[in-house]
Backbone as CSV, one residue per row, in Angstrom:
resi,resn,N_x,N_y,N_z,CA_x,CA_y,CA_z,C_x,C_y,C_z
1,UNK,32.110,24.542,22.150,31.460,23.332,22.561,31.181,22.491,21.319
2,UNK,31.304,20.946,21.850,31.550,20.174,20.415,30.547,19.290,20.565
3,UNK,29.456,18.436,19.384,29.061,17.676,19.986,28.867,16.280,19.200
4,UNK,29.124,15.133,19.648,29.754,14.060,18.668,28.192,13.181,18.062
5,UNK,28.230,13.143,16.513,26.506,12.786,15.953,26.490,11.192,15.579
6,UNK,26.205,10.411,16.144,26.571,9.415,15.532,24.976,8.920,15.534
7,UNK,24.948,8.244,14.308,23.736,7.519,13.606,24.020,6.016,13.363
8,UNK,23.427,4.828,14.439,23.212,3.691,13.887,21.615,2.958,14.601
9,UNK,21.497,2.283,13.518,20.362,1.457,13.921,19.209,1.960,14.116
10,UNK,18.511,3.822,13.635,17.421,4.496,14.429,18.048,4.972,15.457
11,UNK,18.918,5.072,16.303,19.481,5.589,17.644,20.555,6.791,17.089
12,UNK,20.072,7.630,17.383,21.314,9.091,17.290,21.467,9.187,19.186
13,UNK,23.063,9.825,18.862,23.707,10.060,20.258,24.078,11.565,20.005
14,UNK,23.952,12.276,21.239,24.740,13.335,20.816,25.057,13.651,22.788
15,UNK,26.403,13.794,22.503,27.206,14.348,24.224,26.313,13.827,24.750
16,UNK,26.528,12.496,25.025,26.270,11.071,25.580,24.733,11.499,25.742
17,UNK,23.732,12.009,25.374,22.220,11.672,24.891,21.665,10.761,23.564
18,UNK,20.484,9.968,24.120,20.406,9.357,23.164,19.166,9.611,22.887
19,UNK,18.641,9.580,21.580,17.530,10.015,20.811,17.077,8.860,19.859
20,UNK,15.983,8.587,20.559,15.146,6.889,19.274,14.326,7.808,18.181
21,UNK,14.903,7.877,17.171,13.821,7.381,16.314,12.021,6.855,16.072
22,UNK,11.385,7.130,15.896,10.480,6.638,15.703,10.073,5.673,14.462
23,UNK,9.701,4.939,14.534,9.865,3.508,13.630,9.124,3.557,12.355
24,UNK,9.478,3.772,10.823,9.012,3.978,9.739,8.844,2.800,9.201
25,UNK,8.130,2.592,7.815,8.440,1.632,6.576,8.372,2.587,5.926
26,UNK,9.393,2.749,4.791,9.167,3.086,3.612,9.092,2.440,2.222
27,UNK,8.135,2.982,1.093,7.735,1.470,0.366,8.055,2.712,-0.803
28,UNK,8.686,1.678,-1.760,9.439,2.455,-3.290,8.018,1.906,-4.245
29,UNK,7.729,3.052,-5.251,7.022,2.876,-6.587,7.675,3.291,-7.766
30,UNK,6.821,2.828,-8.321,7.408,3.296,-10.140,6.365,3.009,-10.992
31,UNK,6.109,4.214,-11.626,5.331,4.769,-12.006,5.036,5.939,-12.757
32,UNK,4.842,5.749,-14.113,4.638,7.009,-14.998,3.418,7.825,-14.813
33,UNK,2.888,8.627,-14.024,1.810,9.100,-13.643,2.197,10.458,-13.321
34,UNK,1.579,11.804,-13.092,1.790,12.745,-11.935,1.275,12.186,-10.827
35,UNK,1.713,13.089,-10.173,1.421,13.003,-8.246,0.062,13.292,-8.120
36,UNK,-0.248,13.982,-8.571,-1.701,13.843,-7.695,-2.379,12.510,-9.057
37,UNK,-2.086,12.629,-9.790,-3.427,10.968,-10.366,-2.384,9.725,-9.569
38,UNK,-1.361,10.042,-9.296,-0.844,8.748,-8.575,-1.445,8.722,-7.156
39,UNK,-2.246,9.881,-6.337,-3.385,9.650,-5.155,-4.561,9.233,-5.787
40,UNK,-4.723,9.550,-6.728,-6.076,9.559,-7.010,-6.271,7.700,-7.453
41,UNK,-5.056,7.048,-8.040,-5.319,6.061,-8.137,-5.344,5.030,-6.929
42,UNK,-4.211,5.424,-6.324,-4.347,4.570,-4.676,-5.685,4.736,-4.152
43,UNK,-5.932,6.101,-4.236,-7.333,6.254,-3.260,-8.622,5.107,-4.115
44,UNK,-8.675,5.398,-5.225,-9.457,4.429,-5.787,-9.305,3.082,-5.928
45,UNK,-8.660,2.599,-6.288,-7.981,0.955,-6.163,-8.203,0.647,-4.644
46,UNK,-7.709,1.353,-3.639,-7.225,0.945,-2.348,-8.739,1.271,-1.556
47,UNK,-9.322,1.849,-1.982,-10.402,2.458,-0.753,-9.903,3.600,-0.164
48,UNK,-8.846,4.023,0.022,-8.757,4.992,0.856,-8.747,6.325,0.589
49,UNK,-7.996,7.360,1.409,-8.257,8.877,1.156,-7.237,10.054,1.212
50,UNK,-6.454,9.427,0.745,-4.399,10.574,0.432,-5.335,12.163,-0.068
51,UNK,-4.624,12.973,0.553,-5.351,14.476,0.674,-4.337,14.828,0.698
52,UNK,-4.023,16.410,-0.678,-2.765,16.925,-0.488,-2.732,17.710,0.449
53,UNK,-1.410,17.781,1.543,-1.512,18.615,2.327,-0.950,20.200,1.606
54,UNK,-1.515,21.051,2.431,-1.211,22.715,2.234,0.084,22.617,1.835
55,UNK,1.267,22.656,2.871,2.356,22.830,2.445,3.547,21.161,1.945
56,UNK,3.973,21.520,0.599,4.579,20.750,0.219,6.004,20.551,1.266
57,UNK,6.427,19.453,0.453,8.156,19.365,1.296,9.188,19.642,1.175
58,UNK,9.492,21.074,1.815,10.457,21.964,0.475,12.322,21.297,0.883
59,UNK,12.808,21.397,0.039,14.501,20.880,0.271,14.893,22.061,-0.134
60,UNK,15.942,22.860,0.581,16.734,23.843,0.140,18.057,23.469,0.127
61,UNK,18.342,23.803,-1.585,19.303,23.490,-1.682,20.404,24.700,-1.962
62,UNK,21.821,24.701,-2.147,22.423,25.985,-2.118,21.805,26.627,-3.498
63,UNK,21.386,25.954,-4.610,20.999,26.795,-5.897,19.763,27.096,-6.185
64,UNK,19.196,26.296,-5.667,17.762,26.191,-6.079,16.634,25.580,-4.342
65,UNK,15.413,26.120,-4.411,14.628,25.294,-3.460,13.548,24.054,-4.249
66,UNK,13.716,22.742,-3.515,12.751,22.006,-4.628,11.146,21.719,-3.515
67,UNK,10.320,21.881,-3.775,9.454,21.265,-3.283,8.295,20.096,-4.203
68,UNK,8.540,19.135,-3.125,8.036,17.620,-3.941,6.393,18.085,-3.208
69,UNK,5.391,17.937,-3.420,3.901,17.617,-3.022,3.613,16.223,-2.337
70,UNK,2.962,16.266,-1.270,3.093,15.730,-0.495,1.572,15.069,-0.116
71,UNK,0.953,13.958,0.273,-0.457,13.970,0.360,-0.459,12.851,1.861
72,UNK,-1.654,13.269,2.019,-1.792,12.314,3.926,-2.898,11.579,3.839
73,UNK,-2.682,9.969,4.144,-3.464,9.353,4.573,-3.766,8.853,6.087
74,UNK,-4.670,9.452,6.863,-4.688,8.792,8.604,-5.640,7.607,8.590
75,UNK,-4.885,6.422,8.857,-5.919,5.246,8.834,-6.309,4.887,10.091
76,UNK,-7.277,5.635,10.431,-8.234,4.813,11.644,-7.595,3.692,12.030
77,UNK,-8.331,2.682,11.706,-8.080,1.960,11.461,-6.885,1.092,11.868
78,UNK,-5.713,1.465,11.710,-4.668,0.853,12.082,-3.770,2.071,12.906
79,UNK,-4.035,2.964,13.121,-3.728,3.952,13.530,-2.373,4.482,13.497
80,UNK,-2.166,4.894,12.202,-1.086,5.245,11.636,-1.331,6.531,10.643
81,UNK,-0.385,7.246,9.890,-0.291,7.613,9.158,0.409,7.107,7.815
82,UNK,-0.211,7.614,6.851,0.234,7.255,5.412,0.995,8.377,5.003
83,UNK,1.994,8.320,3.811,2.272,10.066,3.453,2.779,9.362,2.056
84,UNK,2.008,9.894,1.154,3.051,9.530,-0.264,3.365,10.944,-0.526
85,UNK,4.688,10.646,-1.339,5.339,11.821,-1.976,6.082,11.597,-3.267
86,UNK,6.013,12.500,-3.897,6.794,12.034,-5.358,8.423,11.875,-4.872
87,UNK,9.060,11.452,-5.526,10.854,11.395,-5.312,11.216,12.291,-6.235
88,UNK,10.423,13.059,-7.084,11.380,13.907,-8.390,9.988,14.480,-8.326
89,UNK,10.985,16.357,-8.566,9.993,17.423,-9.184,11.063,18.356,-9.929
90,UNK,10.205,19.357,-10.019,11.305,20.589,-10.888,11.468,21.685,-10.133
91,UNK,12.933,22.030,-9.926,12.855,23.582,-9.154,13.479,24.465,-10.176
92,UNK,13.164,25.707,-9.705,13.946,27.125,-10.511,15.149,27.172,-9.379
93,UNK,16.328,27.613,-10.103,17.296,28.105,-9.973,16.827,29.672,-8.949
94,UNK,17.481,29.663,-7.933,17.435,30.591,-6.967,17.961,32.039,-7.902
95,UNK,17.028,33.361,-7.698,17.303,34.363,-8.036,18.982,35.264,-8.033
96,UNK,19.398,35.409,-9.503,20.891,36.141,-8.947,20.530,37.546,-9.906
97,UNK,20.671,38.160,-9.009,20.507,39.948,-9.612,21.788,40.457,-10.282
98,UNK,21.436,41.065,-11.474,22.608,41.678,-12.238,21.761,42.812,-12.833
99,UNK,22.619,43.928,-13.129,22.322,45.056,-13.443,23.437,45.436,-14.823
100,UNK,21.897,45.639,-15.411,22.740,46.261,-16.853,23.415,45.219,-17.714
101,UNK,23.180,44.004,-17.665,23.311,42.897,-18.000,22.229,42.645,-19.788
102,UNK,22.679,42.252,-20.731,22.186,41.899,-21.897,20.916,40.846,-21.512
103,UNK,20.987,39.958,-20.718,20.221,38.579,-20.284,19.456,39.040,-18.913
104,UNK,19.044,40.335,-18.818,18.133,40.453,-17.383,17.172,39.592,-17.694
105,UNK,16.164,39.644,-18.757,14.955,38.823,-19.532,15.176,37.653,-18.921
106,UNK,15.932,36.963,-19.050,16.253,35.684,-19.405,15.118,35.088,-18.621
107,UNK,14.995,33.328,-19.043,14.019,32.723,-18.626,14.490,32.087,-17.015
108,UNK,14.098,31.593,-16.322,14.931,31.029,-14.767,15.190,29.606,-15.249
109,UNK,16.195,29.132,-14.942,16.948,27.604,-15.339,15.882,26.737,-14.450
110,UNK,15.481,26.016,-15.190,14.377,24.641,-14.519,15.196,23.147,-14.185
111,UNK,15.626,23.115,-12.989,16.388,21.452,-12.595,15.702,20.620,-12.077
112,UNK,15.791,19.321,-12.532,15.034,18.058,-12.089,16.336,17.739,-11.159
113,UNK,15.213,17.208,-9.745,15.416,17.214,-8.657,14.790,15.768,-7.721
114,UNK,15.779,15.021,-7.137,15.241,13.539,-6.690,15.148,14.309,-4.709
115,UNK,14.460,13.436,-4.306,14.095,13.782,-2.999,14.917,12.497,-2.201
116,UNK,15.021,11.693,-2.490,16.130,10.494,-2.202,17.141,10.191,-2.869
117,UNK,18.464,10.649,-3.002,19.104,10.127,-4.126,19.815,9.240,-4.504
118,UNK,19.410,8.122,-3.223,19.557,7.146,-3.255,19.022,6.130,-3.859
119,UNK,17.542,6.161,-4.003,17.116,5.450,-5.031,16.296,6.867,-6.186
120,UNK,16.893,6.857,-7.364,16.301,8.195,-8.128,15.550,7.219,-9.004
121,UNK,15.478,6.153,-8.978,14.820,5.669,-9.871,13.237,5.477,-9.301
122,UNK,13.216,5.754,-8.063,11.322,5.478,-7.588,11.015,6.647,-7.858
123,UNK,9.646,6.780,-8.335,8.918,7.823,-8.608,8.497,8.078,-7.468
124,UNK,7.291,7.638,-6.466,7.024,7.744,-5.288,7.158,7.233,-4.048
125,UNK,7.013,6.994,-3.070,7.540,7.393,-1.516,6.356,7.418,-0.840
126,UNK,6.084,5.949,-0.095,5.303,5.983,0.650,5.759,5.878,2.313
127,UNK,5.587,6.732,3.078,6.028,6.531,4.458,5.043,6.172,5.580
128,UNK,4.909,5.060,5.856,4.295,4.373,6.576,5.015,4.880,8.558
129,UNK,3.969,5.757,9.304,5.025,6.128,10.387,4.563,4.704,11.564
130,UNK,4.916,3.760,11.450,4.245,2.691,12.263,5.749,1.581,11.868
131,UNK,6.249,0.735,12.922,7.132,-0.415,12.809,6.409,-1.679,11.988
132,UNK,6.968,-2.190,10.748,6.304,-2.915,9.817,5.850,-4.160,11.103
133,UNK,6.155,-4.641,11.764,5.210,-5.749,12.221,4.149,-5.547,13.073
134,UNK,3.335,-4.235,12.845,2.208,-3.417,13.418,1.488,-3.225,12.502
135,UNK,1.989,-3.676,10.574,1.046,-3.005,9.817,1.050,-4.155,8.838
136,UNK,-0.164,-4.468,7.878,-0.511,-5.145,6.897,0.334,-4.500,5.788
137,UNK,1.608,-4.684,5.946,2.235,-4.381,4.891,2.372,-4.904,3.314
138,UNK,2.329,-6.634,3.967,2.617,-7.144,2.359,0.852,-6.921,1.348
139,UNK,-0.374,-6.994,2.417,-1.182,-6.918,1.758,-1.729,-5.386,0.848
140,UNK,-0.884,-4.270,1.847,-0.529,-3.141,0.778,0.440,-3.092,-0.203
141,UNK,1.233,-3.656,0.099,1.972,-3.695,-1.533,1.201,-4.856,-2.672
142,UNK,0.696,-5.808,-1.982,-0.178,-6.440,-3.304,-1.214,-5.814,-3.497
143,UNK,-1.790,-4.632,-3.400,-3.279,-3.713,-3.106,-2.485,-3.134,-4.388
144,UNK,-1.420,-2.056,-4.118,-0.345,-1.433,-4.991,-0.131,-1.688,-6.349
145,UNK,0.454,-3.141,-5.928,0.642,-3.005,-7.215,-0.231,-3.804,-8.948
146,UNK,-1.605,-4.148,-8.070,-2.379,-4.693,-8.818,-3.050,-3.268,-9.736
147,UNK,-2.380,-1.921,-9.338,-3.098,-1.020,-10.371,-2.214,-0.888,-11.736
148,UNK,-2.550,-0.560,-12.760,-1.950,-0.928,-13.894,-1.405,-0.309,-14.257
149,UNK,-1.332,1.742,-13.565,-0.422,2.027,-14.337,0.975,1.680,-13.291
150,UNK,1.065,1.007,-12.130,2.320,0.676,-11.237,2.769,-0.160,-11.660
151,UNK,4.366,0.169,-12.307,5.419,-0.942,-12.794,5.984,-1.579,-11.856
152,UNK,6.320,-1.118,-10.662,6.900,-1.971,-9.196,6.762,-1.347,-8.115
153,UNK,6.403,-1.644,-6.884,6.634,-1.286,-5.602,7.394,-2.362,-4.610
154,UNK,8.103,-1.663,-4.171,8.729,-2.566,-2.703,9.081,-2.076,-1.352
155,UNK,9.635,-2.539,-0.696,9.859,-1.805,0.570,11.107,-1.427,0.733
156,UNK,11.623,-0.275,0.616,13.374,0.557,1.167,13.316,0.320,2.330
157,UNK,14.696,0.110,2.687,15.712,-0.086,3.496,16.119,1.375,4.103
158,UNK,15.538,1.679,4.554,15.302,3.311,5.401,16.801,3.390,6.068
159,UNK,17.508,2.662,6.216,18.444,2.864,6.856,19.593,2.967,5.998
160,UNK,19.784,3.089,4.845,20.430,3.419,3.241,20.485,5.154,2.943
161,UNK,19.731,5.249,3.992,19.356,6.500,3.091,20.149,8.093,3.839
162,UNK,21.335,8.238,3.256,22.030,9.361,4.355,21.285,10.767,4.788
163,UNK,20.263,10.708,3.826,19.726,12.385,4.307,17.789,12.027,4.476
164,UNK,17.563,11.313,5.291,16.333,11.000,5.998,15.661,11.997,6.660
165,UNK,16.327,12.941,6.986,15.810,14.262,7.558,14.913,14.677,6.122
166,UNK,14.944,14.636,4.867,13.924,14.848,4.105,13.003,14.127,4.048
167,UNK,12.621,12.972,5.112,11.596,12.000,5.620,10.952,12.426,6.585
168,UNK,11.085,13.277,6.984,10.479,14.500,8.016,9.545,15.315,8.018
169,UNK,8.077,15.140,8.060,7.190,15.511,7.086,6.503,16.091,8.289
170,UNK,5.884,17.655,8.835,5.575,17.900,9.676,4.002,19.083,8.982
């Protein structure tokens, strides 16, 4: 049994079912900071309250697993969720066992790792789960980027992005 995947516009089909999407913004930063002082500054600048969640957002990849940290904002308020996430962390190289080997010691190989690699140049990843003409968007990106250590924020084109299933934050 076969079943045909086609992706346009938010609408996946599969053996003539169709599946919507639920309607995102995603907004690009840049920014020399870690992840958590990059919540800690939104939360302060902005008023609000990004909380890391328990489990990060792991990507498995065939060599290595990366997990980026992940933090949640629920705004009352407009009744949405917030989620920033870094776009780059570091993973170890997945375990390979050898025996009797000179290099058992050895240290584990450390790879820098983008979570979009479509744009590798944003540091963070804000996912707004609400259709932008439901949300005060432009007045969060001027909130954004009036903090000083943020060199740019804007809004991605979510629909650029071939592996969005790592936009999947549960």
């Amino acid at each position: 049994m076969s079943f045909t995947f086609v992706v346009t516009m938010g609408l996946h089909k599969i053996a003539g079912w169709e599946i919507e999407e639920d309607p995102f913004v995603l907004i690009g930063i840049h920014a020399s900071v870690e992840p958590y002082r990059m919540a800690f500054l939104i939360n302060r600048h902005l008023k609000i309250s990004f909380k890391r969640e328990a489990r990060d957002q792991d990507v498995n990849m065939q060599e290595y697993v990366a997990q980026f940290p992940v933090y949640l904002y629920e705004d009352v308020e407009h009744n949405v969720n917030l989620i920033l996430v870094a776009n780059h962390c570091k993973a170890q190289h997945k375990e390979v066992s050898s025996s009797g080997s000179l290099f058992d010691n050895e240290e584990p190989t450390v790879v820098k790792t983008t979570l979009i690699k479509e744009y590798r140049k944003v540091d963070y990843l804000i996912k707004i789960e609400k259709d932008a003409e439901h949300y005060p968007l432009e007045k969060l990106l001027k909130d954004i980027i009036e903090i000083p250590q943020v060199i740019s924020v804007y809004e991605i084109d979510y629909l650029s992005i071939k592996h969005s299933d790592n936009l999947i934050f549960e």
